[in-house]
KOLGUDREN-345794 format. One record per atom (N, C-alpha, C, CB): residue in three letters; y, x, z; residue number from 0; chain; atom name. Coordinates in steps of 0.02 Angstrom, whole numbers, padded with zeros to 5 digits. Atoms other than C-alpha are relative to their C-alpha. Glycine has a CB too. Example, Ala and Ser with C-alpha at 12.3 -4.5 7.8 and 13.67 -1.06 7.14 Angstrom:
! residues 2
+------+--------+--------+--------+-----+------+------+
! code !     c2 !     c1 !     c3 ! pos ! unit ! site !
+------+--------+--------+--------+-----+------+------+
!  Ala ! -00059 !  00045 !  00000 !   0 !    A !    N !
!  Ala ! -00225 !  00615 !  00390 !   0 !    A !   CA !
!  Ala !  00060 !  00045 !  00000 !   0 !    A !    C !
!  Ala !  00001 ! -00050 !  00062 !   0 !    A !   CB !
!  Ser ! -00059 ! -00042 ! -00003 !   1 !    A !    N !
!  Ser ! -00053 !  00684 !  00357 !   1 !    A !   CA !
!  Ser !  00055 ! -00039 !  00037 !   1 !    A !    C !
!  Ser !  00023 !  00020 ! -00071 !   1 !    A !   CB !
+------+--------+--------+--------+-----+------+------+
! end
This chain:
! residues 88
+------+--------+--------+--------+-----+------+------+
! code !     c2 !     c1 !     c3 ! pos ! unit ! site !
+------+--------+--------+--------+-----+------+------+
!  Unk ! -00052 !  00043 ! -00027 !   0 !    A !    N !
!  Unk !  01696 !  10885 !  01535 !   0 !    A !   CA !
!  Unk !  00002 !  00009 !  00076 !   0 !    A !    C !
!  Unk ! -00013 ! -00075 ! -00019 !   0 !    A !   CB !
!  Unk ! -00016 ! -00014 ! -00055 !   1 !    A !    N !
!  Unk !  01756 !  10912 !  01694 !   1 !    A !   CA !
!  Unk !  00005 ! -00057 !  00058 !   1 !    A !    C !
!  Unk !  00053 !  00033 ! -00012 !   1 !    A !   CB !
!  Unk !  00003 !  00073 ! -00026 !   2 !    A !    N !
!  Unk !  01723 !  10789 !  01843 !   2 !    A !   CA !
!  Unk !  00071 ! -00020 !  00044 !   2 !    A !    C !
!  Unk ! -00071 ! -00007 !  00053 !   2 !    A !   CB !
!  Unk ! -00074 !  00023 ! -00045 !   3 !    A !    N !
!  Unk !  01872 !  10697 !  01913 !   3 !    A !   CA !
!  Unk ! -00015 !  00006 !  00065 !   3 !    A !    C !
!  Unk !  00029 ! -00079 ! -00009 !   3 !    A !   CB !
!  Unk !  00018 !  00014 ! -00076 !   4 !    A !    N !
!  Unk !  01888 !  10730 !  02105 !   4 !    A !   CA !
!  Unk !  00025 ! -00041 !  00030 !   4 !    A !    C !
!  Unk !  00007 !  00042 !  00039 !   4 !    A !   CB !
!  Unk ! -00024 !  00072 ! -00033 !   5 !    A !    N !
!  Unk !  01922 !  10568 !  02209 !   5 !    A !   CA !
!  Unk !  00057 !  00030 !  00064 !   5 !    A !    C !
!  Unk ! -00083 ! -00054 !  00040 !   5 !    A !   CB !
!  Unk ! -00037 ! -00013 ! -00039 !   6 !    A !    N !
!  Unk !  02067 !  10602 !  02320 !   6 !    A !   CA !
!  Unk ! -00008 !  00000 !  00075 !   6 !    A !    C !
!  Unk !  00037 ! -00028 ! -00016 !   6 !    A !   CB !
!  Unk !  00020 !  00022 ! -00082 !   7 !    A !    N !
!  Unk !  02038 !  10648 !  02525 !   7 !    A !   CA !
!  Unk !  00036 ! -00065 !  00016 !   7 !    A !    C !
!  Unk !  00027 !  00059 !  00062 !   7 !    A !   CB !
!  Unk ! -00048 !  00072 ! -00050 !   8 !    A !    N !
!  Unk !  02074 !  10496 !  02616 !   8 !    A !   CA !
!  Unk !  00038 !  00035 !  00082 !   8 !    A !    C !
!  Unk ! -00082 ! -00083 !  00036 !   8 !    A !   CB !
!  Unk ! -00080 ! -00022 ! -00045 !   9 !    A !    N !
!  Unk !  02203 !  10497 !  02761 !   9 !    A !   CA !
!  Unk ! -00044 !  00040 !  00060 !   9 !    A !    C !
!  Unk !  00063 ! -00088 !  00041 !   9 !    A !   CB !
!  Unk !  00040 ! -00007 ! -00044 !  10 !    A !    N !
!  Unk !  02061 !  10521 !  02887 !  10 !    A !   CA !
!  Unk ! -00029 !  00085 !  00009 !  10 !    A !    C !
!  Unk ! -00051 ! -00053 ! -00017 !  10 !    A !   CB !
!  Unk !  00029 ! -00068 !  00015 !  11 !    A !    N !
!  Unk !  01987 !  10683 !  02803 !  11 !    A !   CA !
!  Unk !  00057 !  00055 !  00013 !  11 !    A !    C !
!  Unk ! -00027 !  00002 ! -00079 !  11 !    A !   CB !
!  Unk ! -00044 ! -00055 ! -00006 !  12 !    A !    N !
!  Unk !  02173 !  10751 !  02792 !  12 !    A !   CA !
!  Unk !  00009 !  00011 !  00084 !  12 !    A !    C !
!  Unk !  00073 ! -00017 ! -00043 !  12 !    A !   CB !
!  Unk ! -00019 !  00004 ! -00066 !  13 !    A !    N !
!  Unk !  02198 !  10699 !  02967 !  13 !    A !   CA !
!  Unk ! -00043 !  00053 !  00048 !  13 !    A !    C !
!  Unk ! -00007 ! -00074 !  00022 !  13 !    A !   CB !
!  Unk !  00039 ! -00055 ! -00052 !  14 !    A !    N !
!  Unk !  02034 !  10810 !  03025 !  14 !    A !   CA !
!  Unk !  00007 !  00073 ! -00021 !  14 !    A !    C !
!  Unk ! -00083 ! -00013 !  00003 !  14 !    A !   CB !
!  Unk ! -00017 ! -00081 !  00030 !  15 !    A !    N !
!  Unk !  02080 !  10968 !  02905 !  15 !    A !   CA !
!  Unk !  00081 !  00017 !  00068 !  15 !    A !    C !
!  Unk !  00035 ! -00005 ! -00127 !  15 !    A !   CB !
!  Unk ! -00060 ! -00039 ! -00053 !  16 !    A !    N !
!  Unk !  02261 !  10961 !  03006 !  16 !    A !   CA !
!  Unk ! -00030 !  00007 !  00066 !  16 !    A !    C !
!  Unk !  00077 ! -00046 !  00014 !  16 !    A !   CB !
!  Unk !  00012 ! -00023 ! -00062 !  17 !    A !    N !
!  Unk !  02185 !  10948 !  03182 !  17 !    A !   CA !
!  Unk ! -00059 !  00082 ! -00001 !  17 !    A !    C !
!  Unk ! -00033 ! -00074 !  00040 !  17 !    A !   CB !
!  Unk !  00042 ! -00058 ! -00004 !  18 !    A !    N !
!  Unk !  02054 !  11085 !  03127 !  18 !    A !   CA !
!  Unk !  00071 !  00086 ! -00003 !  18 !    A !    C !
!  Unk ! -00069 ! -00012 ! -00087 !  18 !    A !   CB !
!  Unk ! -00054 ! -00053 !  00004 !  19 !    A !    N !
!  Unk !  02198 !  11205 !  03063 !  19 !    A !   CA !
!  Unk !  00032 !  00012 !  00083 !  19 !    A !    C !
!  Unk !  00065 ! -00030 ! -00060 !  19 !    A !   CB !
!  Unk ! -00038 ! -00011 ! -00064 !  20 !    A !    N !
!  Unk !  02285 !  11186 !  03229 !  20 !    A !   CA !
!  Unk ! -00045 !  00007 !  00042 !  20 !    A !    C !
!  Unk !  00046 ! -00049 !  00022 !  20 !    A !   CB !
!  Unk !  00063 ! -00021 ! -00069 !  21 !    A !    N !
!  Unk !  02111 !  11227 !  03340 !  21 !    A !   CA !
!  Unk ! -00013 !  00057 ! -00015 !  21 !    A !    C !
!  Unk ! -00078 ! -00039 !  00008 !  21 !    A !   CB !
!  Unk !  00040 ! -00070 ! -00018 !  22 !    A !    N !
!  Unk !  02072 !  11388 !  03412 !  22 !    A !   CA !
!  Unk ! -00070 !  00029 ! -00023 !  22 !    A !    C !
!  Unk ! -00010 ! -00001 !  00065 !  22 !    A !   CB !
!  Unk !  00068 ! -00021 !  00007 !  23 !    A !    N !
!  Unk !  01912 !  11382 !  03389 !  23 !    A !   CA !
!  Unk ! -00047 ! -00064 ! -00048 !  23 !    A !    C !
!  Unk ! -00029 !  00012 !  00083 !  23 !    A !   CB !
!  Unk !  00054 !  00038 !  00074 !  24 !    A !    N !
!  Unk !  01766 !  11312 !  03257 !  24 !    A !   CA !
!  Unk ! -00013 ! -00075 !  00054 !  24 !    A !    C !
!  Unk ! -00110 !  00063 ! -00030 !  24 !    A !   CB !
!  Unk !  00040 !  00059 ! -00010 !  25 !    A !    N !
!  Unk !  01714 !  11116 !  03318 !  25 !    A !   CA !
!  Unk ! -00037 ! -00033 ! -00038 !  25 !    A !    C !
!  Unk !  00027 ! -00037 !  00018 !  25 !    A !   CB !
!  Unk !  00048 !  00019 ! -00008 !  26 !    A !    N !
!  Unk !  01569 !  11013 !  03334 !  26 !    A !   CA !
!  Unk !  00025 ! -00082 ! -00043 !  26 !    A !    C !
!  Unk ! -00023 !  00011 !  00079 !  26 !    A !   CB !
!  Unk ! -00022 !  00070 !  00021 !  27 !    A !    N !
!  Unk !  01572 !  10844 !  03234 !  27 !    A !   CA !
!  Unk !  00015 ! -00058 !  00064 !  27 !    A !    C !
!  Unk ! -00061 ! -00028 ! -00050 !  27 !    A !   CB !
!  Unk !  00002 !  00034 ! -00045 !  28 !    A !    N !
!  Unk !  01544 !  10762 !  03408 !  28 !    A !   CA !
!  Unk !  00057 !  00022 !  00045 !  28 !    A !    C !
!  Unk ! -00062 !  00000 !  00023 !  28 !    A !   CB !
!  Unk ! -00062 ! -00017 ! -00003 !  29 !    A !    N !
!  Unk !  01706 !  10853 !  03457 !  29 !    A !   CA !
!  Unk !  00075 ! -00040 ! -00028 !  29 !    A !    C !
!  Unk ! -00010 !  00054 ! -00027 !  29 !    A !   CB !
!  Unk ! -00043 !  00037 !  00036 !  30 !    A !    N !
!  Unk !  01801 !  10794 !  03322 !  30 !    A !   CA !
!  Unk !  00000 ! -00061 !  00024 !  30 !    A !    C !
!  Unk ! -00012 !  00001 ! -00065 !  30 !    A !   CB !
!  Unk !  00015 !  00072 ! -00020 !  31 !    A !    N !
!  Unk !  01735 !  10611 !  03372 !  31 !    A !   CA !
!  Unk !  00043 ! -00019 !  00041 !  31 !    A !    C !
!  Unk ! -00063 ! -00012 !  00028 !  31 !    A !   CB !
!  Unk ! -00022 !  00019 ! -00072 !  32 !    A !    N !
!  Unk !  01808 !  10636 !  03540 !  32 !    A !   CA !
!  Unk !  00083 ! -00014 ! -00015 !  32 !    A !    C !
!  Unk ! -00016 !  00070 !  00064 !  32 !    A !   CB !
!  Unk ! -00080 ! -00015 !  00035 !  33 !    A !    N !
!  Unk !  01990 !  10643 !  03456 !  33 !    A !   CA !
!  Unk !  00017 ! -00068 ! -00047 !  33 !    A !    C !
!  Unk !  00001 !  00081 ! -00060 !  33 !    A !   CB !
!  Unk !  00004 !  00041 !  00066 !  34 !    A !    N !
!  Unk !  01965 !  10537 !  03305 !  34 !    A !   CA !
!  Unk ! -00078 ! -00030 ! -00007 !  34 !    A !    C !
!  Unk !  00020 !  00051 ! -00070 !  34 !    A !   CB !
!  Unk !  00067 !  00038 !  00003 !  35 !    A !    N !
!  Unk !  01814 !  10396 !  03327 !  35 !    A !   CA !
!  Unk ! -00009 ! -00019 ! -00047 !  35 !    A !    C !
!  Unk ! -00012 ! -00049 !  00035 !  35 !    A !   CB !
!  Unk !  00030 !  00023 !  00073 !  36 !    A !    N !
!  Unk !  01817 !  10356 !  03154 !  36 !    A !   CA !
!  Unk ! -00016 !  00045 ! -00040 !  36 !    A !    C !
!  Unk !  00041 ! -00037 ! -00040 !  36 !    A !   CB !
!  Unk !  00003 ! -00067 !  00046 !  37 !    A !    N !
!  Unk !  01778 !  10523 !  03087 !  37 !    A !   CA !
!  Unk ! -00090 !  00004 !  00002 !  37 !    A !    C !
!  Unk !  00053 !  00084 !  00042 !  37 !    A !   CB !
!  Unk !  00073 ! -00003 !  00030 !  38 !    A !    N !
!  Unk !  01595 !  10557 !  03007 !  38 !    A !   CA !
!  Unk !  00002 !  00046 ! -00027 !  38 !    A !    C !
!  Unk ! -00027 ! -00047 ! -00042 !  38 !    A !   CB !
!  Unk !  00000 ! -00079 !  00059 !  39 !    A !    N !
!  Unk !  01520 !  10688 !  02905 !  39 !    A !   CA !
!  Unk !  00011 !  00001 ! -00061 !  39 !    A !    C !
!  Unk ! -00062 !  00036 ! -00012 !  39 !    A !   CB !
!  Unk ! -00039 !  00004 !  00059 !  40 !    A !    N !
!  Unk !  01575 !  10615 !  02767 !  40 !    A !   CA !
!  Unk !  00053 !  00035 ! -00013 !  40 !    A !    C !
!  Unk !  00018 ! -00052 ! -00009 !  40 !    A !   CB !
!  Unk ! -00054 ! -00039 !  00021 !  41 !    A !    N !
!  Unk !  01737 !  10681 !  02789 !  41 !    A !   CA !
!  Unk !  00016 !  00068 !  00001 !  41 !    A !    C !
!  Unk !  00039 ! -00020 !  00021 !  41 !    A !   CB !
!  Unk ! -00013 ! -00049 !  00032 !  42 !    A !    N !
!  Unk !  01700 !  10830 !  02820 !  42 !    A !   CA !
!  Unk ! -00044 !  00055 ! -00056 !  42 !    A !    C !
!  Unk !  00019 !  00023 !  00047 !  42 !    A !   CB !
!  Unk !  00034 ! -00025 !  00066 !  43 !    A !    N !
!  Unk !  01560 !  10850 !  02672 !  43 !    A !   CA !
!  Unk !  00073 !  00022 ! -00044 !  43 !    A !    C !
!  Unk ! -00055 ! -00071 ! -00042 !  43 !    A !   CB !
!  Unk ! -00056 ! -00002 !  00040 !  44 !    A !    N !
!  Unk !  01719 !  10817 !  02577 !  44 !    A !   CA !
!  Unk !  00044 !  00057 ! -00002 !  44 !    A !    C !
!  Unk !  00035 ! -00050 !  00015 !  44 !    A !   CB !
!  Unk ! -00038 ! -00045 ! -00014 !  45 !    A !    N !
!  Unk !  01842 !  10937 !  02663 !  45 !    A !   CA !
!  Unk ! -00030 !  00091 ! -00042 !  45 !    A !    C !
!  Unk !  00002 ! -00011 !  00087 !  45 !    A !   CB !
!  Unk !  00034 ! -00051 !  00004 !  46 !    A !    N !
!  Unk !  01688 !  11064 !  02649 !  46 !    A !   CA !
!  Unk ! -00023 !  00002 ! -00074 !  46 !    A !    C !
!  Unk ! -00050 ! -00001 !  00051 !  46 !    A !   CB !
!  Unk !  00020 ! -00006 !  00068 !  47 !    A !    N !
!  Unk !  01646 !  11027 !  02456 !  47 !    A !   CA !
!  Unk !  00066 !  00024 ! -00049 !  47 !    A !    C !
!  Unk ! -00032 ! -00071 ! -00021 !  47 !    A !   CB !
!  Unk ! -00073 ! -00052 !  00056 !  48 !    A !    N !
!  Unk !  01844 !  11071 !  02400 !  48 !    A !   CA !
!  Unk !  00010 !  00069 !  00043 !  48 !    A !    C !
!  Unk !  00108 ! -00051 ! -00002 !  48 !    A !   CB !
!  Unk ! -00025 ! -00055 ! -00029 !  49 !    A !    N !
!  Unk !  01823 !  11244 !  02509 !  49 !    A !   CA !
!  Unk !  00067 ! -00004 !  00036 !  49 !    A !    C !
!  Unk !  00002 !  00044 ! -00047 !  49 !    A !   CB !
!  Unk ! -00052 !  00001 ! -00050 !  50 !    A !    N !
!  Unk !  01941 !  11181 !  02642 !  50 !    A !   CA !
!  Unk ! -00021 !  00016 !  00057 !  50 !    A !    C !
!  Unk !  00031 ! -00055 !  00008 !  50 !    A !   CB !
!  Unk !  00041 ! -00005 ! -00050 !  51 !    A !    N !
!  Unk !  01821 !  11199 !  02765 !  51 !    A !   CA !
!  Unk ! -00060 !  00042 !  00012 !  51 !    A !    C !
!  Unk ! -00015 ! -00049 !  00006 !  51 !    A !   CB !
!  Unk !  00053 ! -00016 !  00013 !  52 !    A !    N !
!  Unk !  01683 !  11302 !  02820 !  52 !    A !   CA !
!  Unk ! -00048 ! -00004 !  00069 !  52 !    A !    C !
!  Unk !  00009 !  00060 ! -00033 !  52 !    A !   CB !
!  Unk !  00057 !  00014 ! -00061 !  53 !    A !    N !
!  Unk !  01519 !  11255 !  02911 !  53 !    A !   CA !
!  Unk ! -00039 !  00061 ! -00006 !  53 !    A !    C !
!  Unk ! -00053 ! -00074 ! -00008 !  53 !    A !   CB !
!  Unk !  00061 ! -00059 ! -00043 !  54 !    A !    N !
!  Unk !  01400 !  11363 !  03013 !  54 !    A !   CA !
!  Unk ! -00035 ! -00018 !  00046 !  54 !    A !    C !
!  Unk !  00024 !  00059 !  00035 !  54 !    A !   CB !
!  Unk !  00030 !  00021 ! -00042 !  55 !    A !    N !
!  Unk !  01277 !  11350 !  03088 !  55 !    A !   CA !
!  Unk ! -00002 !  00013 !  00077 !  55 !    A !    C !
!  Unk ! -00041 !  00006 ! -00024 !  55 !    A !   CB !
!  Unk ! -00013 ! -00038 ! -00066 !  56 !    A !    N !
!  Unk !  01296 !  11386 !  03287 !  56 !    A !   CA !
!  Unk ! -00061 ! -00052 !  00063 !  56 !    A !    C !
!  Unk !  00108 ! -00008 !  00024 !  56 !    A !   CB !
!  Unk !  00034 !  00018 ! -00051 !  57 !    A !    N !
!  Unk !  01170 !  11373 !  03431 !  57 !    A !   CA !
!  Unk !  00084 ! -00033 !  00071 !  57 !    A !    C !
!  Unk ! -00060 !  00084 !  00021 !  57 !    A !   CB !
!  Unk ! -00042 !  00037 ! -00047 !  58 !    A !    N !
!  Unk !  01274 !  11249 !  03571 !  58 !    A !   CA !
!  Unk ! -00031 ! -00004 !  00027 !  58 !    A !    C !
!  Unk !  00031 ! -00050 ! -00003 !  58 !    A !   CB !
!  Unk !  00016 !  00053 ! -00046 !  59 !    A !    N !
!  Unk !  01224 !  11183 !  03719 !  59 !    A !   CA !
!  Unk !  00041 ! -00073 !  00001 !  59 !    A !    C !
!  Unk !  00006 !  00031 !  00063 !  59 !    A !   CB !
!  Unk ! -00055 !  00063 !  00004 !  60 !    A !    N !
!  Unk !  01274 !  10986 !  03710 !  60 !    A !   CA !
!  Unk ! -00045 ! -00027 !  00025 !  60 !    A !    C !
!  Unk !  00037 ! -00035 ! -00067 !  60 !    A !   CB !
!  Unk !  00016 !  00059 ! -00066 !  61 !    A !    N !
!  Unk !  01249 !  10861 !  03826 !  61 !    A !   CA !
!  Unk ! -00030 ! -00066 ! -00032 !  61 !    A !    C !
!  Unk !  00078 ! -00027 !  00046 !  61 !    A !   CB !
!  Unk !  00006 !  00035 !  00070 !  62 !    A !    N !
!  Unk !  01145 !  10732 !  03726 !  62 !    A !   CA !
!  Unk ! -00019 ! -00102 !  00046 !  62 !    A !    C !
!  Unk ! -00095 !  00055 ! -00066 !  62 !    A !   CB !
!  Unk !  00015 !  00065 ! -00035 !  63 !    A !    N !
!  Unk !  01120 !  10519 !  03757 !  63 !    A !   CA !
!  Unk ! -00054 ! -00023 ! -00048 !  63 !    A !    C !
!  Unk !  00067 ! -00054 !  00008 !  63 !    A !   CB !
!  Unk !  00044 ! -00004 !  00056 !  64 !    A !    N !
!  Unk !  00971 !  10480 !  03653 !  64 !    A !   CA !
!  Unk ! -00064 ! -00076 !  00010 !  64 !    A !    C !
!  Unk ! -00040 !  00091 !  00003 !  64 !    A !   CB !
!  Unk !  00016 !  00043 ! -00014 !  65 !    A !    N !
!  Unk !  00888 !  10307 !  03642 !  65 !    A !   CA !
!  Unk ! -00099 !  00017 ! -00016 !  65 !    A !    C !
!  Unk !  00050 ! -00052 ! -00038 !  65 !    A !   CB !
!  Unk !  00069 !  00001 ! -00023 !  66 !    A !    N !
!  Unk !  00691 !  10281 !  03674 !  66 !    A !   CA !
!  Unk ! -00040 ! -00051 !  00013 !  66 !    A !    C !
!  Unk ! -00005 !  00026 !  00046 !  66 !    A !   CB !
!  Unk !  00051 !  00053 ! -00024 !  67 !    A !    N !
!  Unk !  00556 !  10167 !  03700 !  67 !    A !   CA !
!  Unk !  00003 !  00017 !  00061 !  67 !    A !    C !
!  Unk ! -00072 ! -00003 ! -00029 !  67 !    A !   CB !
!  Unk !  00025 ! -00013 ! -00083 !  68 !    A !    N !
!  Unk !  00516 !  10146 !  03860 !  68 !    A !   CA !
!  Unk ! -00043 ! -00072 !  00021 !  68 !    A !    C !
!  Unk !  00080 !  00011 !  00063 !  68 !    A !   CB !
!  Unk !  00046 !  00063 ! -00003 !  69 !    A !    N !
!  Unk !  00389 !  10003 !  03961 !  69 !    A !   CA !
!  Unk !  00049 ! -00025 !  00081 !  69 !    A !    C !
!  Unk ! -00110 !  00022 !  00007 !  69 !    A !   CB !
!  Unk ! -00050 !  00025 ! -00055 !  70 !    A !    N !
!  Unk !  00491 !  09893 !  04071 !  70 !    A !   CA !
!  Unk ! -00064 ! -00045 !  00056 !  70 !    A !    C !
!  Unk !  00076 ! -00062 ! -00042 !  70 !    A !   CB !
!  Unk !  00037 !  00051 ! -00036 !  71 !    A !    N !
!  Unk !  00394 !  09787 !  04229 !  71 !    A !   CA !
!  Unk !  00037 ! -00063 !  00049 !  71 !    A !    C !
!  Unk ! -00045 !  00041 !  00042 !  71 !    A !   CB !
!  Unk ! -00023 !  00040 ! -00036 !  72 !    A !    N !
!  Unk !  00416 !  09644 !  04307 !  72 !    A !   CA !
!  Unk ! -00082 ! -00032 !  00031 !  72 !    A !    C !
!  Unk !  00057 ! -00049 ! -00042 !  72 !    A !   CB !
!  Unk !  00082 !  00036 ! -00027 !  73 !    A !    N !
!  Unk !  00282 !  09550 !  04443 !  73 !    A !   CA !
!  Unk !  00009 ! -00059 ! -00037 !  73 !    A !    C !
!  Unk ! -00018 ! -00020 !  00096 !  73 !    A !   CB !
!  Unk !  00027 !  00066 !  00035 !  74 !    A !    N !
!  Unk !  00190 !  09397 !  04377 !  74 !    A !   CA !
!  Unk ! -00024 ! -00027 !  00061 !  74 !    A !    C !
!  Unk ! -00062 !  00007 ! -00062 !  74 !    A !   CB !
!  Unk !  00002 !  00050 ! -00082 !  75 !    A !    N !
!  Unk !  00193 !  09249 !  04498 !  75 !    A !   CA !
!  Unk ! -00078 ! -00012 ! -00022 !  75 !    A !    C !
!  Unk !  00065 ! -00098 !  00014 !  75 !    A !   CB !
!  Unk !  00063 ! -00004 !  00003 !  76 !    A !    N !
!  Unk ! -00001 !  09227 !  04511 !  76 !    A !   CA !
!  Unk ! -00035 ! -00040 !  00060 !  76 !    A !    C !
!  Unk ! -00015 !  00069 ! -00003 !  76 !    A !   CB !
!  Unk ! -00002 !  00060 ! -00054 !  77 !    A !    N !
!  Unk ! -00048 !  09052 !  04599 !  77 !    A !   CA !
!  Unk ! -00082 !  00041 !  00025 !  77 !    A !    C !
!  Unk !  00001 ! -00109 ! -00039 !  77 !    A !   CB !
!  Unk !  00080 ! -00008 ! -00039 !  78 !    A !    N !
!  Unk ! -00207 !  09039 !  04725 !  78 !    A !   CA !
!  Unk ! -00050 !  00000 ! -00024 !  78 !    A !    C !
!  Unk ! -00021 ! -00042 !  00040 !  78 !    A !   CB !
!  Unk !  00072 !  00022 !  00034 !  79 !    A !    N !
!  Unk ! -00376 !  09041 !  04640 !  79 !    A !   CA !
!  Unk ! -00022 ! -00049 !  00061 !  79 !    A !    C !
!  Unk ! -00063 !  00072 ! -00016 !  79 !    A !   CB !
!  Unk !  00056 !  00050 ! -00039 !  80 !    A !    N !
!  Unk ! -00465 !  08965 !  04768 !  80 !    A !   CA !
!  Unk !  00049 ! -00077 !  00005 !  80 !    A !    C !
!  Unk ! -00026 !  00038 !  00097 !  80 !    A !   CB !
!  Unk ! -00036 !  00059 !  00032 !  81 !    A !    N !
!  Unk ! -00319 !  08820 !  04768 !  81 !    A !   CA !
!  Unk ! -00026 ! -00040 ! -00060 !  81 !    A !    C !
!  Unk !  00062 !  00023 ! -00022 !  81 !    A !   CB !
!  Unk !  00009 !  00050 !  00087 !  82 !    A !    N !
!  Unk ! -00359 !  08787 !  04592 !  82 !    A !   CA !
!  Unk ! -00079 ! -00032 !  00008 !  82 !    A !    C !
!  Unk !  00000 !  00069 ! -00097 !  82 !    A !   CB !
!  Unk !  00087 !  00015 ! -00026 !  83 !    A !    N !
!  Unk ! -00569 !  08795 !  04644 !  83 !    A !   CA !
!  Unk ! -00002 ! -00083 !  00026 !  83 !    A !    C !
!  Unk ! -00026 !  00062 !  00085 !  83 !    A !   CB !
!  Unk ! -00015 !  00057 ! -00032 !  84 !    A !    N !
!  Unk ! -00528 !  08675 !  04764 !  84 !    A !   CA !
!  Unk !  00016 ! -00078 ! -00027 !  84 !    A !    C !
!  Unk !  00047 !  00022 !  00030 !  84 !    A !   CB !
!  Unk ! -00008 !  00062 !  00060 !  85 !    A !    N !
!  Unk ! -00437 !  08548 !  04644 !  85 !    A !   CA !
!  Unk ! -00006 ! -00017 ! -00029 !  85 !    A !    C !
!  Unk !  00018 ! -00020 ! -00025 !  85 !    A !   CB !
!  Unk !  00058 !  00002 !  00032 !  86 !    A !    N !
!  Unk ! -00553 !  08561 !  04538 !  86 !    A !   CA !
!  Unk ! -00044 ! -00057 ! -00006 !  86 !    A !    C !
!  Unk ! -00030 !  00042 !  00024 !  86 !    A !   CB !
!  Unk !  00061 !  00038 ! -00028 !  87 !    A !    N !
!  Unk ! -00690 !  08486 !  04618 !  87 !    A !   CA !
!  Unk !  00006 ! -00089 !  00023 !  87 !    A !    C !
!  Unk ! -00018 !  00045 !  00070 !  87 !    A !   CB !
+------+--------+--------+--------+-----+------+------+
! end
């Protein structure tokens, strides 16, 4: 039995036409820059009915990439000898 294929959505057709009309192969983070709602979903999809074809390509890309990091701030730190003092 043969599996039913779920129809591209408008999004997927929308990145097959801007791909057809580009010079050259793009980057999903390309596409993004055009169309912010676009994922690899759509173009697993594009690329699973042979509309599309991926490769792999060395880029240079400019990357923003989140991290731990240790933040400081001073600690107010009264008189000892004050406290000695009031103490007593």
């Amino acid at each position: 039995m043969a599996k039913k294929e779920r129809p591209l959505s408008d999004t997927s057709k929308t990145i097959l036409e801007f791909l057809k009309e580009s010079d050259e192969a793009l980057t999903l983070a390309e596409i993004k820059e055009k169309f912010p709602e676009a994922n690899s979903a759509h173009l697993t999809a594009l690329r699973n009915r042979d509309l599309v074809v991926a490769e792999q390509t060395e880029k240079e890309v400019t990357t923003i990439a989140k991290r731990k990091v240790n933040t400081y701030s001073a600690v107010e730190i009264e008189n000892v000898d004050e406290e000695e003092e009031s103490a007593e």
